[in-house]
TORFITI-246262 format. One record per atom (N, C-alpha, C, O): x, y, z; residue in three letters. Coordinates in steps of 0.2 Angstrom, whole numbers, plus 2048, in hexadecimal, padded with zeros to 3 digits. Layout:
REM residues N
XYZALA
...
//
This chain:
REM residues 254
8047FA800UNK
800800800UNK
804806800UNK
809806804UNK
80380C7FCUNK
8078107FBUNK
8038177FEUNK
7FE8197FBUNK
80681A803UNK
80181F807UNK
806826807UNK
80C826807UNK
80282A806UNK
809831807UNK
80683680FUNK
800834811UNK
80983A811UNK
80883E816UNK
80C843816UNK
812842815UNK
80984C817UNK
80D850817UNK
81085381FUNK
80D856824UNK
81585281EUNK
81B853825UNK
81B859824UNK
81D85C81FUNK
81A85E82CUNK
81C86582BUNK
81E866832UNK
81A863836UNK
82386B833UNK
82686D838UNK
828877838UNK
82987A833UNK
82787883DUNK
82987F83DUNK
83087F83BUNK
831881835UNK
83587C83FUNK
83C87E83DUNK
83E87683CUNK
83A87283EUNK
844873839UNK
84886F838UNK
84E86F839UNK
85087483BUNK
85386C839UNK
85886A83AUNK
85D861839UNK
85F85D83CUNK
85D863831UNK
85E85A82FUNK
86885C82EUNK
86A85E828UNK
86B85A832UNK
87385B833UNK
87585982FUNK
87485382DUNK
87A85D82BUNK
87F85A824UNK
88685782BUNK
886859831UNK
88B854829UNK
88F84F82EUNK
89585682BUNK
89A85782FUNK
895859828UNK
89C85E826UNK
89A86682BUNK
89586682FUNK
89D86A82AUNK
89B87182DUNK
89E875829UNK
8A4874828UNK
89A87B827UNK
89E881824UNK
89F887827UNK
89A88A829UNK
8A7889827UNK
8A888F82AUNK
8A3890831UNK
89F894832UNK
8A688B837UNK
8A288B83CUNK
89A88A83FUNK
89888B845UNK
897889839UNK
88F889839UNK
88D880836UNK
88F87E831UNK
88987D83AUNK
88587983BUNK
881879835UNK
87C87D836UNK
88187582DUNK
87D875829UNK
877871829UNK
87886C82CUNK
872872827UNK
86B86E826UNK
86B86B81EUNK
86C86F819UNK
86A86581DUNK
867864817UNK
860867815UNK
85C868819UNK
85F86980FUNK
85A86D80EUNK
85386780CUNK
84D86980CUNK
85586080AUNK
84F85F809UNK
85085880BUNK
85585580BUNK
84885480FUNK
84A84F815UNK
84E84A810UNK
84E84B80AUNK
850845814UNK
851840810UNK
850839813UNK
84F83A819UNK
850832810UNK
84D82C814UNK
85182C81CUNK
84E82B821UNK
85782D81BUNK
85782A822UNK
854830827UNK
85282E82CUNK
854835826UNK
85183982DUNK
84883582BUNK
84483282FUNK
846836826UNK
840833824UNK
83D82C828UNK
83882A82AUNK
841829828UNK
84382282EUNK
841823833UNK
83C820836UNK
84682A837UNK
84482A83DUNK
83E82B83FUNK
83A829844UNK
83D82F83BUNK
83783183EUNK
83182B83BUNK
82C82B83FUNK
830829838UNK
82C822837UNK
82C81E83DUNK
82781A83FUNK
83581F840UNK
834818844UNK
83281C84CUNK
830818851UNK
83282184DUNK
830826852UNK
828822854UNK
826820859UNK
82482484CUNK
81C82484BUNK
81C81C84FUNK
81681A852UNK
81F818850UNK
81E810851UNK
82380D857UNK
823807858UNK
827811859UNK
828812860UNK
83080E860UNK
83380B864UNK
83380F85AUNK
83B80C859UNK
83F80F85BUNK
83D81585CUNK
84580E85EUNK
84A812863UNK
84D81585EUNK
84E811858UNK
85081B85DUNK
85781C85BUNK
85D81B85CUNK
85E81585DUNK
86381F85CUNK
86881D85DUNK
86B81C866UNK
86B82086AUNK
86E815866UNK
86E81386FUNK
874813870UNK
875817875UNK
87A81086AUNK
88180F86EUNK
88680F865UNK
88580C860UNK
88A813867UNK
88E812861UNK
89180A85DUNK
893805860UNK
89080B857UNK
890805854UNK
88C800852UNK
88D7FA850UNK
886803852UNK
87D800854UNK
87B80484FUNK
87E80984EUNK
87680484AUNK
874807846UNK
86C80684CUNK
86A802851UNK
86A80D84AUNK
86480D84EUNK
85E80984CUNK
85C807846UNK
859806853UNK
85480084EUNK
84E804849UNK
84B801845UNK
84E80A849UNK
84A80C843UNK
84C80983CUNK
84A805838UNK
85180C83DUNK
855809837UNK
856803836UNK
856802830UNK
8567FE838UNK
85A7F883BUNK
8527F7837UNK
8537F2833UNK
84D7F8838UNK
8457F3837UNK
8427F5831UNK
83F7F182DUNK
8447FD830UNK
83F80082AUNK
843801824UNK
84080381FUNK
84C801825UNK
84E80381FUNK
84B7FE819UNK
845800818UNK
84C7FC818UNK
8487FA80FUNK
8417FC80EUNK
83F7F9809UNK
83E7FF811UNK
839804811UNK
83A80780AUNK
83F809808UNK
834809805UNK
83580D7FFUNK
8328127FFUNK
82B8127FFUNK
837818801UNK
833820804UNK
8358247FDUNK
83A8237F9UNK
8328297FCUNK
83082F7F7UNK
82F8367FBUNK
82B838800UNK
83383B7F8UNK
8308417FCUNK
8328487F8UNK
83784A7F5UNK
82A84A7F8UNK
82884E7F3UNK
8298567F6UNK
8268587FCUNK
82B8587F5UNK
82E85F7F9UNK
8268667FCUNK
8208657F9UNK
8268687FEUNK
81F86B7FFUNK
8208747FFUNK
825877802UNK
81B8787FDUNK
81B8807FFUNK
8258807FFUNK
82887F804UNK
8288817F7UNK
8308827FAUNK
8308897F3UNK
82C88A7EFUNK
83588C7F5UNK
83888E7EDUNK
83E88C7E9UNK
84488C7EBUNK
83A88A7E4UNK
83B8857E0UNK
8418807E2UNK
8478807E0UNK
83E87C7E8UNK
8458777EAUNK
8488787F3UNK
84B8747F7UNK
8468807F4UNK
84A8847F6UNK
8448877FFUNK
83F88A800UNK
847885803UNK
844885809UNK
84788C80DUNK
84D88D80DUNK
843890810UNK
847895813UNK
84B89281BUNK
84988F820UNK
851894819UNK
85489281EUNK
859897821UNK
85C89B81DUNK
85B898829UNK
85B89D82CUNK
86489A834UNK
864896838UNK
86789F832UNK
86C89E839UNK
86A89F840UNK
86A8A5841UNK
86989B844UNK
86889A84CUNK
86F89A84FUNK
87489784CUNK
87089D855UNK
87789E857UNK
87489C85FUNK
86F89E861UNK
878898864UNK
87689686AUNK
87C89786EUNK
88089886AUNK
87F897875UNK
882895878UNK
88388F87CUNK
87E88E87FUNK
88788A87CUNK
888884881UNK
88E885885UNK
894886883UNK
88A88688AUNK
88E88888FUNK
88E881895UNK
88E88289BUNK
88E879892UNK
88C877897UNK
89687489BUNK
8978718A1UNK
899876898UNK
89F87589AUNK
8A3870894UNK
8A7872890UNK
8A186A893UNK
8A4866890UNK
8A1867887UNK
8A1863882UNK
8A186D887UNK
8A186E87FUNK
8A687287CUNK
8A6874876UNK
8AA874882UNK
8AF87987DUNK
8B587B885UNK
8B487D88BUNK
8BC879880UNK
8C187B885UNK
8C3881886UNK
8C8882889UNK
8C0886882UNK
8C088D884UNK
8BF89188DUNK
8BA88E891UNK
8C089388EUNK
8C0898896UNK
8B8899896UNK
8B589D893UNK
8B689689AUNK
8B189889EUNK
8AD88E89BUNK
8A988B89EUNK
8AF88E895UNK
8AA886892UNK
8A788788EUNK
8A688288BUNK
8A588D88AUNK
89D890888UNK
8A089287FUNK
8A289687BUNK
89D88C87FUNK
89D88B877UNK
89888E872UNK
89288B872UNK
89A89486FUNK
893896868UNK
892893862UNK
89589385DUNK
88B88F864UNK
88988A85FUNK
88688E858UNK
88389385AUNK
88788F850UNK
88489084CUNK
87F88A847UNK
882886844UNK
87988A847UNK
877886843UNK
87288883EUNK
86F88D83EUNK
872883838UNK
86E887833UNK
865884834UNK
86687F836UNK
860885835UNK
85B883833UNK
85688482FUNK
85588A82DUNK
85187F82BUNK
84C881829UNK
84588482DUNK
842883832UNK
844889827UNK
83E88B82CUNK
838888826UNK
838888820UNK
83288782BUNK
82D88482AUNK
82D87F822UNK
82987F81DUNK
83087C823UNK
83387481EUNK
82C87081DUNK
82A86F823UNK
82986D818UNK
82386A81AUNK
828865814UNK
82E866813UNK
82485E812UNK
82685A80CUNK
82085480EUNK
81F851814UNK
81D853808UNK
81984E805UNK
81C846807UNK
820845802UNK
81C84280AUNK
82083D80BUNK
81C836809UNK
81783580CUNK
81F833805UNK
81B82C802UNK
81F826802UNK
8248257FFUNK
81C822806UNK
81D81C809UNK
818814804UNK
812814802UNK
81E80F803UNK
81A809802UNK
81B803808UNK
82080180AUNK
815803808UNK
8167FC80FUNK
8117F880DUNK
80C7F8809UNK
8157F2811UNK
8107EB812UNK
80F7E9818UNK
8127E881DUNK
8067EA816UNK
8037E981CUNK
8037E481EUNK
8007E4824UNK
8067DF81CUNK
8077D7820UNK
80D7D8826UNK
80F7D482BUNK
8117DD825UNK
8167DF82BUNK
8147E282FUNK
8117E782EUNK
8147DF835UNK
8137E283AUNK
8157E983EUNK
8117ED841UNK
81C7EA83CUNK
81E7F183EUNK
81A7F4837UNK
8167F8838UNK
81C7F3831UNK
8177F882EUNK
8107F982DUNK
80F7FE82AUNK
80B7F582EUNK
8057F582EUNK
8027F8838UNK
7FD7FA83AUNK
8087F983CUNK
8077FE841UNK
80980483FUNK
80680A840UNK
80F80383AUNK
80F80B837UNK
80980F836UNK
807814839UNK
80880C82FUNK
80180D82BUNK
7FA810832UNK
7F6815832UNK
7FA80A835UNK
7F480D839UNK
7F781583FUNK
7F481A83FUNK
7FB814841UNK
7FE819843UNK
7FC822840UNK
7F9827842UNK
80082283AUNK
7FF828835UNK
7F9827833UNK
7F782D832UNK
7F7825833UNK
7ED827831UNK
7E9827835UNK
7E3827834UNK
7ED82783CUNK
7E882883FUNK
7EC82E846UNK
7EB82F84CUNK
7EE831841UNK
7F5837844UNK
7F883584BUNK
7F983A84FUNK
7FA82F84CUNK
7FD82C854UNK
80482A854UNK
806826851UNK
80882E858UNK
80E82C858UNK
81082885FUNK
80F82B864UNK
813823860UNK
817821865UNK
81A825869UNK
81982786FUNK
821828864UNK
82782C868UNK
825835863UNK
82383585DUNK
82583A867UNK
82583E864UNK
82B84085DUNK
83184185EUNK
829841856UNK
82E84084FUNK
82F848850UNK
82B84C852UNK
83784684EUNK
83885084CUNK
83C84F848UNK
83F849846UNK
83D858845UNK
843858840UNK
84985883FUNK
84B85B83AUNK
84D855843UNK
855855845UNK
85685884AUNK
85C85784BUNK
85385A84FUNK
85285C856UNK
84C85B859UNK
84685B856UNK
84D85A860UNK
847858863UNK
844860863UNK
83E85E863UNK
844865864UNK
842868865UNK
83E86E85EUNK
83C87385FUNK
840869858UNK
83B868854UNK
838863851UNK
83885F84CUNK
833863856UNK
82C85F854UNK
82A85F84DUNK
82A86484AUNK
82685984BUNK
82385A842UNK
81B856845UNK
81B85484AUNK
816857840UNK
81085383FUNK
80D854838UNK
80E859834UNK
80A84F838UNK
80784E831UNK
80284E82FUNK
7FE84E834UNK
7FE850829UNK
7F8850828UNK
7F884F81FUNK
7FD84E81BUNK
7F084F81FUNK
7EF84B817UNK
7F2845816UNK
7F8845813UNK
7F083F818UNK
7F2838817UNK
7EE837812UNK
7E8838813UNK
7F083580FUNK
7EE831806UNK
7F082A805UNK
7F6828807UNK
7EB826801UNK
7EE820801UNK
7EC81E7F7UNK
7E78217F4UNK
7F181B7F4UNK
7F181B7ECUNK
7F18137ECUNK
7F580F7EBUNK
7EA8107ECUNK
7E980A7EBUNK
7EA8087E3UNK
7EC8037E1UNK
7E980E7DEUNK
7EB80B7D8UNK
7F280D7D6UNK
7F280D7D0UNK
7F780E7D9UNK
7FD8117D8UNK
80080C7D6UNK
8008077DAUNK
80580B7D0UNK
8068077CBUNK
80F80B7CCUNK
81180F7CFUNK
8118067C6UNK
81B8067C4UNK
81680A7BFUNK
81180A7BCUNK
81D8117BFUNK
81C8167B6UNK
8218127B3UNK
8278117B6UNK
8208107ACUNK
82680E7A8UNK
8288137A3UNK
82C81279FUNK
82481C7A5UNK
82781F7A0UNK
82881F79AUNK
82E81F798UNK
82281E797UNK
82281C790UNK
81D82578CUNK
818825788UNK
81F82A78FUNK
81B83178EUNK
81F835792UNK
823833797UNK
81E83A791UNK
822840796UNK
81E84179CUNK
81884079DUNK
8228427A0UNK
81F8437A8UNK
8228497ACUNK
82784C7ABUNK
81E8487B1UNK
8218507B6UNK
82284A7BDUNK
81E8467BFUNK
82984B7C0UNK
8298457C7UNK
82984B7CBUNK
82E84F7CBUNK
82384B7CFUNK
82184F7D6UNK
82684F7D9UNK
8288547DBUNK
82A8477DBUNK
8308497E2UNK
8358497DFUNK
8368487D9UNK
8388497E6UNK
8418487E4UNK
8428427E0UNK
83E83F7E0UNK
8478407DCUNK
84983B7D8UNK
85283C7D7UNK
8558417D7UNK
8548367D8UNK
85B8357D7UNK
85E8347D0UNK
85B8307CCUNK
8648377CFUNK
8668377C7UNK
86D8337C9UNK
86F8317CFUNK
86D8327C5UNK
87682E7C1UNK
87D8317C5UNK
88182F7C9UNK
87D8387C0UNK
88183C7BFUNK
8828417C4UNK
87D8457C4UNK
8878437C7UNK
88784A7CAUNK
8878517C9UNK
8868567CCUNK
8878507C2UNK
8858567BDUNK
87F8557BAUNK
87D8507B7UNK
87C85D7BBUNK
8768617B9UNK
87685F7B2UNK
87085E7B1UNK
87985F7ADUNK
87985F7A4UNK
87785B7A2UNK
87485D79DUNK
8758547A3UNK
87384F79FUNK
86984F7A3UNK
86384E7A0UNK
8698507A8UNK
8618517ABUNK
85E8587A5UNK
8598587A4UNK
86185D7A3UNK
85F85F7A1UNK
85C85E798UNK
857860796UNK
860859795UNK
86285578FUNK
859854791UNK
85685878FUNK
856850794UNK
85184C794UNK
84B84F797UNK
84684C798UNK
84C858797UNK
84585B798UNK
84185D794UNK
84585E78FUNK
83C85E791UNK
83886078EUNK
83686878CUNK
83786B791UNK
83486B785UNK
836870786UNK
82E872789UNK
82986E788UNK
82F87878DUNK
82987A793UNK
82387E78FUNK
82588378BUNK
81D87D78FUNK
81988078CUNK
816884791UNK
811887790UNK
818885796UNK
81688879CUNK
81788E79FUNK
81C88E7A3UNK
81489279FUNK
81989B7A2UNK
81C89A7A8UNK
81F89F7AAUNK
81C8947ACUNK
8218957B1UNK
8268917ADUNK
82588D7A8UNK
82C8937B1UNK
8328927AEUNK
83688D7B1UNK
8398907B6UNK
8378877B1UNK
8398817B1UNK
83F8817B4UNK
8438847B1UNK
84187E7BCUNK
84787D7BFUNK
8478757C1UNK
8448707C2UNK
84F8787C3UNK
8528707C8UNK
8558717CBUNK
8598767CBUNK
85286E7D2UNK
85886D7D8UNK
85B8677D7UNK
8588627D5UNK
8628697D9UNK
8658647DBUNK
8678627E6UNK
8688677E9UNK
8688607E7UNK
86C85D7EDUNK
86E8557ECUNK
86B8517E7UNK
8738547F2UNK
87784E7F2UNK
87484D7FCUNK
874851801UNK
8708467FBUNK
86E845802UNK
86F83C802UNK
86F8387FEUNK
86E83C80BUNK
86E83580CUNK
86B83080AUNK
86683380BUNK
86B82D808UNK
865826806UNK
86582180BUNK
86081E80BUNK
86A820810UNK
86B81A814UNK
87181C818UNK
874821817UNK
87581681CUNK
879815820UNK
87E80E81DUNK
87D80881DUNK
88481181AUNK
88980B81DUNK
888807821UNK
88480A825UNK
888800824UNK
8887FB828UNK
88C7FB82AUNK
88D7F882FUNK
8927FE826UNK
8997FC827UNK
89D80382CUNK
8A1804831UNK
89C806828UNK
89F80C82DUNK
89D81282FUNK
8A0817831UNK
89481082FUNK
890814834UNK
88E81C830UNK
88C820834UNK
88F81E82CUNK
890823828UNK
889821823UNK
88681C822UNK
88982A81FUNK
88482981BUNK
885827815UNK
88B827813UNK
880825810UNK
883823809UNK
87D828805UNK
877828806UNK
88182C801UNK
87E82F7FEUNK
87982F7F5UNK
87B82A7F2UNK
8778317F4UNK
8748317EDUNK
8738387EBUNK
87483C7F0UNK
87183B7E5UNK
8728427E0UNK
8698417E0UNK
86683C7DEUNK
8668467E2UNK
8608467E0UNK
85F84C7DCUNK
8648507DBUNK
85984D7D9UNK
8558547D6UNK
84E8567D5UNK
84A8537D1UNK
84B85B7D9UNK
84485D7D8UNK
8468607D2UNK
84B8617CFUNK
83E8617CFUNK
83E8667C9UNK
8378667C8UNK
8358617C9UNK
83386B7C5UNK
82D86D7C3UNK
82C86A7BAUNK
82786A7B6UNK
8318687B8UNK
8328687B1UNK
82F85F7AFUNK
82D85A7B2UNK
82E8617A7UNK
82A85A7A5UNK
8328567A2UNK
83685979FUNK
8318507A3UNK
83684D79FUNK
83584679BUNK
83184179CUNK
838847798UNK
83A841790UNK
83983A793UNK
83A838799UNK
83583778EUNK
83482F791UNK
83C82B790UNK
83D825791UNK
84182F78EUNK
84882C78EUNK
84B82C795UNK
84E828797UNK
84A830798UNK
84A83479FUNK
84D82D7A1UNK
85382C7A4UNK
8488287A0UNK
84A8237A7UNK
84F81F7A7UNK
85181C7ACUNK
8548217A0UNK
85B81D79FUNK
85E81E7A3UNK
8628197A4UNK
85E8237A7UNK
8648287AAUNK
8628287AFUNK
86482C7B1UNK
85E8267B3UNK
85D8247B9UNK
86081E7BDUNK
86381A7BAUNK
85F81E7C4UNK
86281B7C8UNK
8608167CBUNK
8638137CFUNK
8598157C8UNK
8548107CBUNK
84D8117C7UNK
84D8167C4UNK
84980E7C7UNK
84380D7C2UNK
83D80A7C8UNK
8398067C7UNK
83E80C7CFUNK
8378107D3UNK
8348147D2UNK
8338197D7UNK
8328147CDUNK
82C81C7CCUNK
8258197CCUNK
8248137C9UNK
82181E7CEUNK
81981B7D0UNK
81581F7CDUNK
8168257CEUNK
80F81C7C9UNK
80C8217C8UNK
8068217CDUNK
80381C7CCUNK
8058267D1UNK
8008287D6UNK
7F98297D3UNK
7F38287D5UNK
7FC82C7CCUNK
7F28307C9UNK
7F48377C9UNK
7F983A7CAUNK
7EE8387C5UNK
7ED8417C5UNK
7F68437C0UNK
7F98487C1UNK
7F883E7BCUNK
7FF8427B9UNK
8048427BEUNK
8098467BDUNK
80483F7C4UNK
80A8407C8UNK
8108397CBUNK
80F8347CEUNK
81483A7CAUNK
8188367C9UNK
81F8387D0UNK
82383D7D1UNK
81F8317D4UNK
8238307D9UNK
82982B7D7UNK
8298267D3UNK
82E82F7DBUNK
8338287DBUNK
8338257E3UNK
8338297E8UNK
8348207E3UNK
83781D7EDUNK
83C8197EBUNK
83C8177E5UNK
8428187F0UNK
8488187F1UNK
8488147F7UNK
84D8137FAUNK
//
């Protein structure tokens, strides 16, 4: 069964593991594994206990096939804003006095469409399912900090939702993973826009999953875009999970 739900939080906070120029960055648009957590939040899975451990969110639902469609953004693009804090609690910084100035980047008011396939013959996911539909969480779910909380609304369910084999031009609503780390070849396979709005691409580089091996993330090259593309389009892709939902809309899960 293939259900979507939109996640929306005042502020966010999804941690890139690098830091620029002293400031704590956020990725800009969710990606599966924080999407995990919070799934496994909804059904009361632990996260992270002891180094070396993948967390049992993870550990139960990754092969899970998630999708997410970005919500109210400009074009890709979430307003995001510097928070400056002090920790002063001693053990964060060997400077005179302890008191270490935190900068961090966050998203302000981040929503995204999130689309989920499960099998209700599993028991942790057919508690999923009944859980978001019926808006009940176990553990309170947030966005990379606990003290941003998220909740969801508009649960939809695509009982006719079928494999697109892209045989016609299409518009894919969410995120989708390309090949290549360059922009030039996704452009090669757009269609020319008959449309007064003027046709973009986001790109970012975000997690997909966790090494087993060395606890770290692994990455993939994604792209929103508003734009229609070439039924060749699917050569170049990274995977051939695309769904067609209905109504002209077109999902990938990962």
């Amino acid at each position: 069964m293939l259900i979507s739900f939109d996640l929306c939080a005042q502020m966010g906070f999804l941690k890139k593991p690098d830091i620029n120029d002293g400031i704590y960055l956020t990725y800009n648009m969710l990606h599966k594994p924080a999407l995990l957590g919070m799934l496994g939040a909804i059904i009361g899975l632990r996260g992270y206990c002891q180094n070396g451990e993948l967390p049992e969110y993870y550990q139960k639902l990754k092969h899970l096939k998630v999708g997410i469609q970005p919500l109210k953004c400009d074009k890709g693009n979430y307003v995001k804003e510097t928070l400056c804090y002090n920790n002063g609690t001693g053990f964060a910084s060997n400077e005179d006095g302890g008191n270490l100035v935190i900068k961090e980047q966050v998203l302000l008011r981040p929503s995204y469409r999130c689309f989920v396939l499960l099998d209700l013959s599993n028991p942790f996911e057919k508690t999923l399912y009944d859980n978001i539909l019926s808006f009940r969480a176990e553990f309170l779910p947030y966005l990379g900090k606990n003290e941003f909380s998220v909740w969801w609304t508009n649960v939809q369910a695509y009982e006719d939702a079928h494999i697109f084999n892209f045989e016609k031009e299409t518009h894919i609503v969410s995120l989708f993973r390309k090949e290549e780390a360059v922009s030039k070849y996704i452009v090669r396979f757009m269609s020319i826009s008959t449309s007064n709005i003027p046709p973009f691409l986001y790109f970012e580089r975000l997690p997909i999953g966790f090494s087993e091996e060395l606890y770290q993330y692994e990455y993939g090259d994604f792209v929103y875009s508003n734009a229609t593309f070439k039924p060749d389009m699917v050569n170049s892709l990274s995977s051939n999970d695309f769904y067609d939902i209905g109504n002209s809309q077109i999902v990938q899960l990962i």
